[in-house]
C-alpha positions as CSV (number, residue, x, y, z in Angstrom):
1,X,198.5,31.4,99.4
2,X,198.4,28.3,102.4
3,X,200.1,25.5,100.8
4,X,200.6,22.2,102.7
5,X,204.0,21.7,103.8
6,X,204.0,18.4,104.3
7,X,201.4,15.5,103.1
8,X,202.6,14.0,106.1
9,X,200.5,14.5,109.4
10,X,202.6,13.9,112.8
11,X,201.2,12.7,115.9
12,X,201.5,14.5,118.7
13,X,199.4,15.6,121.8
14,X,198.1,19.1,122.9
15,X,196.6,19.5,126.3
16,X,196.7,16.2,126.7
17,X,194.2,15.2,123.7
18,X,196.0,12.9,120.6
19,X,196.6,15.4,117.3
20,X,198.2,15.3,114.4
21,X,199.9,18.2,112.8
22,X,201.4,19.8,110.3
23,X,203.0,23.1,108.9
24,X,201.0,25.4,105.9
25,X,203.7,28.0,103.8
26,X,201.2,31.0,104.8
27,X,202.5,34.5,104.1
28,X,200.7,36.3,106.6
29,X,202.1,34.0,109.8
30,X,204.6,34.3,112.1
31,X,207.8,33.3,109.5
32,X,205.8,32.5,106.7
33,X,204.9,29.4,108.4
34,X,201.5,28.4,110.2
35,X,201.7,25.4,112.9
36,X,198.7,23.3,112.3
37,X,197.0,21.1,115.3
38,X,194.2,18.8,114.3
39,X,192.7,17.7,117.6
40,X,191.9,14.1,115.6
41,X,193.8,10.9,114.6
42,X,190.9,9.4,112.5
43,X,192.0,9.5,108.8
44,X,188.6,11.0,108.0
45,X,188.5,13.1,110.9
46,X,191.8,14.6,110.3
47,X,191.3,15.6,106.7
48,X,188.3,17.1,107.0
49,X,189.7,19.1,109.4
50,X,193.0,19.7,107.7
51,X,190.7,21.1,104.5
52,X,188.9,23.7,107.3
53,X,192.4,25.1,108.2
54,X,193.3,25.3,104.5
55,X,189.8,27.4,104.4
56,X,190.8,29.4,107.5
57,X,194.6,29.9,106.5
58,X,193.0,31.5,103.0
59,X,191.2,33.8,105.0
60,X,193.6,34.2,107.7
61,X,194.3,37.9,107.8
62,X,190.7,38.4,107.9
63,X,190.6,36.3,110.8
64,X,193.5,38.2,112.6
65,X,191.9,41.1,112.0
66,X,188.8,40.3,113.6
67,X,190.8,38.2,116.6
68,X,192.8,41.7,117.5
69,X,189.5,43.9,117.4
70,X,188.4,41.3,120.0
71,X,191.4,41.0,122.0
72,X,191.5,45.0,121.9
73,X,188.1,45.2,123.7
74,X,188.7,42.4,125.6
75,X,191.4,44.2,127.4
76,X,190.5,47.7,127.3
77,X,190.7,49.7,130.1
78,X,189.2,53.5,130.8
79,X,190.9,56.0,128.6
80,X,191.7,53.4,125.9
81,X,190.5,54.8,122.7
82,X,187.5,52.7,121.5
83,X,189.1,50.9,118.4
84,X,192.3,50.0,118.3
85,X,195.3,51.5,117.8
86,X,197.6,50.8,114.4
87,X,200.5,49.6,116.4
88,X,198.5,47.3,118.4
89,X,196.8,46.0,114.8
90,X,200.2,45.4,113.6
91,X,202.0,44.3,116.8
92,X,201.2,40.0,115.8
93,X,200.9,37.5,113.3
94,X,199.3,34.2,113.8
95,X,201.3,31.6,114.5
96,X,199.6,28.2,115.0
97,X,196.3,27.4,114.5
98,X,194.4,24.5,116.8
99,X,191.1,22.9,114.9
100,X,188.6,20.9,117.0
101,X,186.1,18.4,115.7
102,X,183.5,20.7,116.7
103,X,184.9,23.2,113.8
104,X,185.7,25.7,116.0
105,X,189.7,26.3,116.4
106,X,192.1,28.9,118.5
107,X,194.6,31.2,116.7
108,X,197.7,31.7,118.8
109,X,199.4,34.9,118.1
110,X,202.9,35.9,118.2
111,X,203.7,39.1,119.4
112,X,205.9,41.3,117.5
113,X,207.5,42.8,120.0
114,X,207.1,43.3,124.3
115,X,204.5,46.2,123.8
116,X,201.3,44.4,124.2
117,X,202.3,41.3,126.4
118,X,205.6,40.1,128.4
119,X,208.3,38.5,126.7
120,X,207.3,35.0,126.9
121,X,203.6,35.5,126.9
122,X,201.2,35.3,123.5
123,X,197.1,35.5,123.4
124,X,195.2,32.6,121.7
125,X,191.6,33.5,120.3
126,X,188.7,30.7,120.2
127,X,186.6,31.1,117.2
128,X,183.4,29.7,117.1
129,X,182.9,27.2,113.7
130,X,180.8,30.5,112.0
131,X,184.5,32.3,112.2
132,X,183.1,34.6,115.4
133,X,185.7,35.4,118.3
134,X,184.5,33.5,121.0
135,X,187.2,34.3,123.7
136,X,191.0,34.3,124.8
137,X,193.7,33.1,126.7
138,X,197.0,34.2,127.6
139,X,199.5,31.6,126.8
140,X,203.1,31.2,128.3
């Protein structure tokens, strides 16, 4: 179960754009915790889009699953098998999640371990706002 972890949003700035965020108790994330980023500071704005990430947080280990299948083709070379493997399934949990007024968002995923990418180094998925895998990013 997401619950909020705070009523209160903070402002901040990601990439330069004014957010607000906030933390959801989520047991599938990194810690328990999921990092929310609402790229809004409109009241209205921001709650509609805290209410999606609620939605998405619900659903989240469906949407991890579907962000690693991507990532796992995304990145497969000749030789890799064609789905992926367990260890790569289990090697990351979401850890902050980045919703845009367009109701499309990017889960950032922490690594488990130095397996998959360099300590230091995490993918982020875009989904589109119909829940598709739209593309990554390696973050530092």
């Amino acid at each position: 179960m997401a619950t909020a972890q705070s009523a209160t949003l903070q402002p901040c700035v990601h990439d330069g754009i004014p957010a607000r965020e906030t933390w959801l108790d989520c047991a599938s994330a990194d810690g328990g915790r999921l990092r929310l980023v609402l790229l809004a500071e409109e009241a209205r704005a921001t709650a509609t889009l805290l209410a999606s990430a609620r939605a998405i947080a619900q659903a989240l280990p469906a949407r991890l699953d579907a962000a690693l299948r991507f990532l796992w083709q995304a990145g497969r070379e000749t030789g890799d098998p064609d789905d992926a493997p367990a260890a790569f399934m289990e090697g990351f949990a979401p850890s902050d999640l980045v919703m845009a007024a367009d109701g499309g968002y990017v889960l950032h995923l922490a690594p488990r371990d130095a397996a998959w990418f360099m300590p230091g180094y995490w993918p982020s998925l875009r989904f589109s706002a119909d829940h598709a895998p739209a593309g990554w990013t390696c973050e530092s």
